[in-house]
N, C-alpha and C positions, 0 to 999 in steps of 0.2 A: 827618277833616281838622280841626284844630283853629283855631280863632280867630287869626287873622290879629294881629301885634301889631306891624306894622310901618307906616312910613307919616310922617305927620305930622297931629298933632290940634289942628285950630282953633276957633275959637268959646268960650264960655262957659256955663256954668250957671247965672251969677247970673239975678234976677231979670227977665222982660222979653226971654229968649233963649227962642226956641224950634226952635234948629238947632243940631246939632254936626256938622263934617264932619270927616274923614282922608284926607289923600291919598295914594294907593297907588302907591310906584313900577314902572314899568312888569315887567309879569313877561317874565324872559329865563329862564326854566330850563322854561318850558315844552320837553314831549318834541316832536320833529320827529313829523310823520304821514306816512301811505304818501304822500302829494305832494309833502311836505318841505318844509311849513307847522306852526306852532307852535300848533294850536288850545288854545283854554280852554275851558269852562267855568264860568261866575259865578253865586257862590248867596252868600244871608245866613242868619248864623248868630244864633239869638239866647238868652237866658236870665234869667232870674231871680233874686234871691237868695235862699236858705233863710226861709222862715216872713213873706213877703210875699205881699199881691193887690194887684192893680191892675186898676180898670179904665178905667183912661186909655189912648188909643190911639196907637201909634205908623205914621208911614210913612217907610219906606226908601227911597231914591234912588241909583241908579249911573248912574256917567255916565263917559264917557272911556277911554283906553284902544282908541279904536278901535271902539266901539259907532256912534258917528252922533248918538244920541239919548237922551237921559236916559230911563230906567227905573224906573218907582217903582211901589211892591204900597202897601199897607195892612196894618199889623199887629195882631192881633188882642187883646184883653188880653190877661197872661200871670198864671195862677197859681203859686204859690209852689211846686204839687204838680208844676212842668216842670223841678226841679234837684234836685240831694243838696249839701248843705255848700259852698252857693254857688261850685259847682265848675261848669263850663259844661258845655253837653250839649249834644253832638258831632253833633248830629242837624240836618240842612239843612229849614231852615224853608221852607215852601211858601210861597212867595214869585210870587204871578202872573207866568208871564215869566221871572223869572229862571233858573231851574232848566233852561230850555231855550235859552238865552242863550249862543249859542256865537260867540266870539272869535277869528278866527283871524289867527294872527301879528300879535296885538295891539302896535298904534302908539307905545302911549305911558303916561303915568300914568292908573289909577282914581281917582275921587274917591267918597267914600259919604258920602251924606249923613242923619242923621236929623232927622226932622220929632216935635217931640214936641208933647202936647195941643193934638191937630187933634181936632175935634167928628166925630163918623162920616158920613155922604154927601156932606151941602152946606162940608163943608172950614172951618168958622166954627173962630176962635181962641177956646181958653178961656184967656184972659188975667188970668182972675181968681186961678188955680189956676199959682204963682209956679213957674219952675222955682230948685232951691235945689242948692248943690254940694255934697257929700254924703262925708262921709272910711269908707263901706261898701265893702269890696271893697280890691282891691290897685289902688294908679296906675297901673301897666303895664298893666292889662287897656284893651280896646280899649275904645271909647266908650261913657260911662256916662250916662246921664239919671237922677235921681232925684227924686219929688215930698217934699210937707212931711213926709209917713209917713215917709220914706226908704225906700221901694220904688226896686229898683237895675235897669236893665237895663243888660244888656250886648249890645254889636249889631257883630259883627262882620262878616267876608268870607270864601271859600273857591274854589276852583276847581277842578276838575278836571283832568287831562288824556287824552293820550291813552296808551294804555299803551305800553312801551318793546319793539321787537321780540323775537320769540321766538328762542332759539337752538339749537343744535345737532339743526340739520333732520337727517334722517338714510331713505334707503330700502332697502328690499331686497325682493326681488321672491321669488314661488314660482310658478314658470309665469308670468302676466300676471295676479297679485296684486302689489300693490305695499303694503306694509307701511310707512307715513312714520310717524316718529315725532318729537318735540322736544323742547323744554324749554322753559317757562312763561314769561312775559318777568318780567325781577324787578321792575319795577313795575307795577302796574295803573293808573295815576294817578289812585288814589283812590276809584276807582267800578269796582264788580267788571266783569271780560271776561264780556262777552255769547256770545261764540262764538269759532274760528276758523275763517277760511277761508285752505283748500289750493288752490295754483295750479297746474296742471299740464301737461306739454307735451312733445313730439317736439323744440321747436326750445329751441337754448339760450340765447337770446338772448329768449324768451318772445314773442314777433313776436304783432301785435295779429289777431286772429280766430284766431289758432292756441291760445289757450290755455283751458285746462278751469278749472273750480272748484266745490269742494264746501265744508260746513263742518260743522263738529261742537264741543261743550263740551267732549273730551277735548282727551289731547292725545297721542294717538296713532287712525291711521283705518286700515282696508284700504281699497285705492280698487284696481277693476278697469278695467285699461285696455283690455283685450284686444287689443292687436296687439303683435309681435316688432318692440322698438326699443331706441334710448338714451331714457329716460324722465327728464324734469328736475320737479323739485319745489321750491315754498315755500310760506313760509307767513305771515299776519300775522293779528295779534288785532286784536277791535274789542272796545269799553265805549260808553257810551252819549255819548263825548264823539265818538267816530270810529275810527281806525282808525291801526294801529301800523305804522310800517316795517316792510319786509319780511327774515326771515329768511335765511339763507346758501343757496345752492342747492345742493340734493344729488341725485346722478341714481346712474340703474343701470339694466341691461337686463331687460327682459321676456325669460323665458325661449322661445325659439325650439323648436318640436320637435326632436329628434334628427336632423341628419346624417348619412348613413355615408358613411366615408369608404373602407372595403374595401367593394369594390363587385360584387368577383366573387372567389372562388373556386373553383379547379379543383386539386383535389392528389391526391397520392398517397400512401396511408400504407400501409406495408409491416407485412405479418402479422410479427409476432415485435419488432420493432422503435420504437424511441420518432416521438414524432408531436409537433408544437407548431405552432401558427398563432395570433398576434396578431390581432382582431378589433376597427376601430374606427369610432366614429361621434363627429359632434361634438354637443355639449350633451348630455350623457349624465350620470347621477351615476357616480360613484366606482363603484359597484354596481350598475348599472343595466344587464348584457346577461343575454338568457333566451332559452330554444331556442322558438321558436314554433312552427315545425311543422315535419314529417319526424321522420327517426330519422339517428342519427350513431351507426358502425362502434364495435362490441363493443368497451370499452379507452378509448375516444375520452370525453373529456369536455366538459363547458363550463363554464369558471367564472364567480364573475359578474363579473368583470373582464373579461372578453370574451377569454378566452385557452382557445383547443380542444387540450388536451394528452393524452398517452397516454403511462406508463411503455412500455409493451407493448401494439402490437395485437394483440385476439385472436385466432386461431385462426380462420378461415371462407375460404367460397369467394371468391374473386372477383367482386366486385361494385360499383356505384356507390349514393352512398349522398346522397340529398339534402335538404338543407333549409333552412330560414328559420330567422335570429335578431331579436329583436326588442332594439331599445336603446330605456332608459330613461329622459328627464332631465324637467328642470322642466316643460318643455312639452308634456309625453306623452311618447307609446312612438311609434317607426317602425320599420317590419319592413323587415328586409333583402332584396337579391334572393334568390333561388335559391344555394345554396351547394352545391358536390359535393366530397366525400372521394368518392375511389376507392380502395378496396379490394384489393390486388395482393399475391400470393406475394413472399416473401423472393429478392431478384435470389440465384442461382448464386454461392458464395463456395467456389473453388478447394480443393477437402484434400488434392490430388494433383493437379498438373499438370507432373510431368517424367516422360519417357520416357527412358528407356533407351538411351545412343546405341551401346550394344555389341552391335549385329548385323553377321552377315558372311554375304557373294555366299555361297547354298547352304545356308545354314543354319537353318533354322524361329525367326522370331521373334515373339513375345507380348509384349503389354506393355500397361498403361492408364492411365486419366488417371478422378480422379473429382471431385464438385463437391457441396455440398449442397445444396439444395434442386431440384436439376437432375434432370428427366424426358427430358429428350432427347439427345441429342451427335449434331454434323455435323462433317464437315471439307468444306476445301477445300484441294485439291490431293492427295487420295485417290479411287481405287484409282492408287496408282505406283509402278515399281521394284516390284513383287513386296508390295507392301503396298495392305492396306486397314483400316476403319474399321468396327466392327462392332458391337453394342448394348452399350450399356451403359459405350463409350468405351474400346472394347480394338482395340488396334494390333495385325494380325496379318497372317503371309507370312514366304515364303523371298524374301529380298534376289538379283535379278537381276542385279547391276551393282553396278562400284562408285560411279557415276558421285553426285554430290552433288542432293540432291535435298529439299524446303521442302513444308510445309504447315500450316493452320491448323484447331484443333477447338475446336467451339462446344458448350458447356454451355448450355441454356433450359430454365425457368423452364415450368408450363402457360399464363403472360401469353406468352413470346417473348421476355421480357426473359433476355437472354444475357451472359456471358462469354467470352472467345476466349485461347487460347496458341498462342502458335506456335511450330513445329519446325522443325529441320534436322538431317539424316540424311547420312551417308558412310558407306555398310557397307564394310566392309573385305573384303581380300579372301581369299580360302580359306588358311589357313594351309598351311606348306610339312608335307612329310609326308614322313622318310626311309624311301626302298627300296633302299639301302645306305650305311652309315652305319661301316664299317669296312675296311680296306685287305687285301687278297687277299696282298699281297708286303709283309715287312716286310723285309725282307733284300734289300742290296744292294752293290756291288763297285764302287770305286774305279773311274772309266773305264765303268763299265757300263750299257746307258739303264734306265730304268725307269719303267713303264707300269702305272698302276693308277688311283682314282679315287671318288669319293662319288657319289649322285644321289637326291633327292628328287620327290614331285610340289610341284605347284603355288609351285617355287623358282625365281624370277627371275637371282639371281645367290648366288655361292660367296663364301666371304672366308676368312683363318687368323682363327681368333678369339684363340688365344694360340698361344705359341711360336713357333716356324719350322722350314720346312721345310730338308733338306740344300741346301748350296750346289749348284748346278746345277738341280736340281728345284725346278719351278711349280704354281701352280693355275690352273686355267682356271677363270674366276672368273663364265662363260655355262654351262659344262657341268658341272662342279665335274672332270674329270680332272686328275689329276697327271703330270706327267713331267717326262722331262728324264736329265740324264748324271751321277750326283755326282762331286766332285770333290775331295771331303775327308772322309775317316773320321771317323766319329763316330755316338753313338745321338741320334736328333733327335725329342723330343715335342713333340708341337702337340694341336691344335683347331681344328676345322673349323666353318663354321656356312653355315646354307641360308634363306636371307630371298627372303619372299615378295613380291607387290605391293604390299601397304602396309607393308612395311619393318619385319614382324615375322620375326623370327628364332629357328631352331633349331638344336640344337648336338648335334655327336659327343660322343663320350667321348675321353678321351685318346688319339689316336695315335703308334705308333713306329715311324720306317724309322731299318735300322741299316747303316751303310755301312761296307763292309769295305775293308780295302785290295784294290788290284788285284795280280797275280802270282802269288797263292799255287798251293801243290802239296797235294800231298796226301801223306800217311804213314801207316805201319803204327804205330798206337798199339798194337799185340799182341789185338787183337780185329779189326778192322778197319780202313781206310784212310778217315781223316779231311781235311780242308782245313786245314790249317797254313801261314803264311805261309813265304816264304823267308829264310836270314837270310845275312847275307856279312861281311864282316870289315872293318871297316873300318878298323884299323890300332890302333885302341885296344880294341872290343871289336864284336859280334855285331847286327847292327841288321838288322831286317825291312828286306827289297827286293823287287820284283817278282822273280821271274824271266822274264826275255826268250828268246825263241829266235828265229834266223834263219829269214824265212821264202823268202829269196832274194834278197831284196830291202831290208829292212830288221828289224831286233829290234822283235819284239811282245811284246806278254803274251800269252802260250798261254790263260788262262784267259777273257782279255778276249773 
């Protein structure tokens, strides 16, 4: 703190004076303190000039400003060995009193006074010993006294204050450590910081009984709070004037143990197959899950993310598999309940589930159904109709019926765990089967009946399949017989067909009935006597006719 040069200097040196005062205007830049009062500080400063002694005695006097009561010390000689190049030295004179002389939110002007050649206890004037003004030293410096020697003092003022709050409070916790840290306040005013102290607290509002404090010369502390909260923090410096406004407040929580939040697990992970389960708890690190006890299914892992994943479970029996995880975070470790993977064969995945729907009433049918991983097969609505269900998933039986007919078969697993297909069956019925299939009469006459006919087993009804038959001639389409009277010459090819109960069909081979005219005779072709029609004249040339003869009654045809 350097010598004070402000003020106003009254009094003299001349001869016959033995007082100088200066009046100090009131100080306003003192720093506010933690009550938001402007304390000071007051001390005197004093010095020498280079290559002088003195020992004549000086005493000091402050007054005003808000003291009450004038203050004076006694100053001690000064030799010439308390300066360098009559530069002043920055060093606060012990002054009784003052130096512990605290001011606060001082009222008004300082006034200092000095007392020069005072006699040492009983206070007598050495009057004889002139005070003389003196052109030593620069006129700016604050109040000089100098005797006939020109020995020079100078006699200043100083203050202290308190220091300027600290900034950038800052905390962070590890479990319920709390790490505060800040920044120095940029003045000290004047007088080094003694310490700081950290306030500390649950409530944020700092509420009176609720709050902690500790102090330290850093300016950083760990302080353990030990319980799960929001935790508020500040902080303020003191020096030996008092105490600084307080710091910005900065909180964070105390780490809490770990939470879990999956509380139970019950799964199932299938042999051969992928597996994943998200595991979590709150206040945990980043990396903070770990298997604590049991064992968890061959494939099965745990990361430390808290994630149980499996490309591929392995291969094993059937089993359950249990255990505890423990999570990790600032606050410790907390073990999880009871966890169970189950262990289960791959469910039954179909490689064949169609059967066969082409069986028919009488005729032995086989057929199956298969599944992987599948050790068992059931149906239901087997043994029926001529069918049953037999290991290994094989449909087998002669079909009794055509009648429509449903059932369902189950593929399982050694768990139970199944798959199901269901059927519907129509056996058809016995196909038709010709036991004559070619006509006995192909040859027939104009006017003449004619009786012949087809027949199969197991044929319901008859049809022409191609061609037609001669005019007059039918099919009986229940029996398959033909008949009937033709009535017009000609050769007639067709096809017959013989359809069974489920409207499958068989087929002749081409048939031919050949219809001849009616009437004819017979002739000596010069070997023997053949069937020739008759022919008659019919005015232009020779045309086939019947021949008729009387039979008493009416002309017939002799051959009809």
């Amino acid at each position: 703190m350097p010598i004070s040069d402000v003020g106003t200097l009254a009094g003299s040196n001349r001869v016959g004076f033995n007082t100088r005062t200066r009046t100090i205007p009131a100080i306003t830049n003192a720093t506010l303190d933690i009550n938001g009062t402007r304390p000071i500080m007051l001390y005197a400063l004093r010095a020498a000039a280079n290559g002088y002694r003195t020992s004549r005695g000086l005493r000091l006097a402050i007054s005003g400003g808000g003291l009450g009561s004038q203050i004076e010390t006694n100053v001690a000689s000064i030799s010439s060995t308390t300066s360098v190049d009559g530069t002043f030295i920055p060093t606060v004179h012990t002054l009784t009193g003052l130096p512990n002389t605290r001011v606060n939110s001082p009222s008004g002007n300082f006034t200092i006074t000095i007392f020069a050649h005072v006699s040492g206890a009983n206070g007598s004037s050495l009057t004889n010993n002139a005070l003389e003004t003196t052109t030593t030293g620069t006129t700016s410096d604050d109040l000089r006294i100098g005797n006939t020697s020109s020995t020079v003092y100078w006699v200043g003022y100083g203050y202290y204050m308190v220091p300027t709050a600290p900034t950038s409070c800052s905390v962070s916790f590890t479990s319920t450590i709390a790490t505060v840290s800040w920044v120095a306040p940029s003045s000290n005013g004047d007088t080094a910081i003694t310490d700081y102290v950290i306030e500390y607290t649950t409530f944020p509002g700092f509420d009176a009984g609720q709050v902690f404090t500790t102090t330290t010369t850093n300016t950083s502390l760990d302080i353990g709070v030990g319980a799960y909260a929001t935790w508020y923090f500040r902080v303020y410096a003191r020096n030996q004037v008092g105490s600084s406004q307080r710091s910005n407040t900065a909180s964070d929580v105390a780490a809490a143990p770990p939470s879990w939040v999956t509380t139970a697990v019950n799964d199932t992970a299938r042999v051969g197959s992928s597996y994943s389960r998200t595991l979590s708890a709150n206040n945990t690190f980043s990396t903070g899950y770990s298997l604590g006890s049991g064992t968890l299914p061959d494939g099965i892992t745990l990361s430390n993310t808290g994630v149980l994943s499996a490309t591929s479970v392995a291969a094993g029996v059937s089993q359950a598999f249990t255990f505890r995880v423990d999570a990790t975070g600032d606050g410790g470790t907390t073990r999880s309940n009871t966890f169970t993977i189950n262990r289960k064969q791959p469910i039954p995945v179909w490689t064949d589930n169609v059967l066969s729907t082409d069986l028919r009433v009488g005729t032995a049918y086989s057929n199956s159904v298969s599944a992987s991983s599948a050790s068992t097969y059931t149906a239901v609505g087997l043994p029926q109709n001529g069918l049953e269900l037999l290991a290994g998933g094989v449909v087998s039986g002669t079909p009794t019926s055509t009648s429509t007919f449903s059932f369902t078969i189950s593929a399982a697993n050694s768990d139970g765990d199944s798959i199901s297909a269901d059927f519907t069956f129509t056996p058809k019925a016995p196909l038709a089967v010709w036991t004559d299939n070619t006509l006995a009469t192909a040859t027939v006459k104009v006017g003449q009946t004619y009786l012949d006919g087809v027949a199969a087993t197991n044929a319901v009804s008859y049809a022409i399949q191609s061609g037609a038959l001669p005019d007059g001639i039918e099919l009986d389409t229940v029996s398959g017989e033909i008949s009937g009277t033709p009535t017009t010459v000609g050769t007639y090819t067709f096809t017959l067909s013989a359809t069974n109960a489920s409207a499958e069909s068989i087929f002749t081979g081409s048939l031919v009935i050949t219809v001849e005219p009616g009437g004819a005779g017979k002739v000596w072709n010069g070997t023997t006597w053949v069937q020739a029609p008759f022919k008659v004249w019919s005015g232009t040339t020779w045309v086939e006719a019947p021949a008729k003869v009387w039979n008493g009654t009416t002309w017939i045809d002799p051959t009809a």
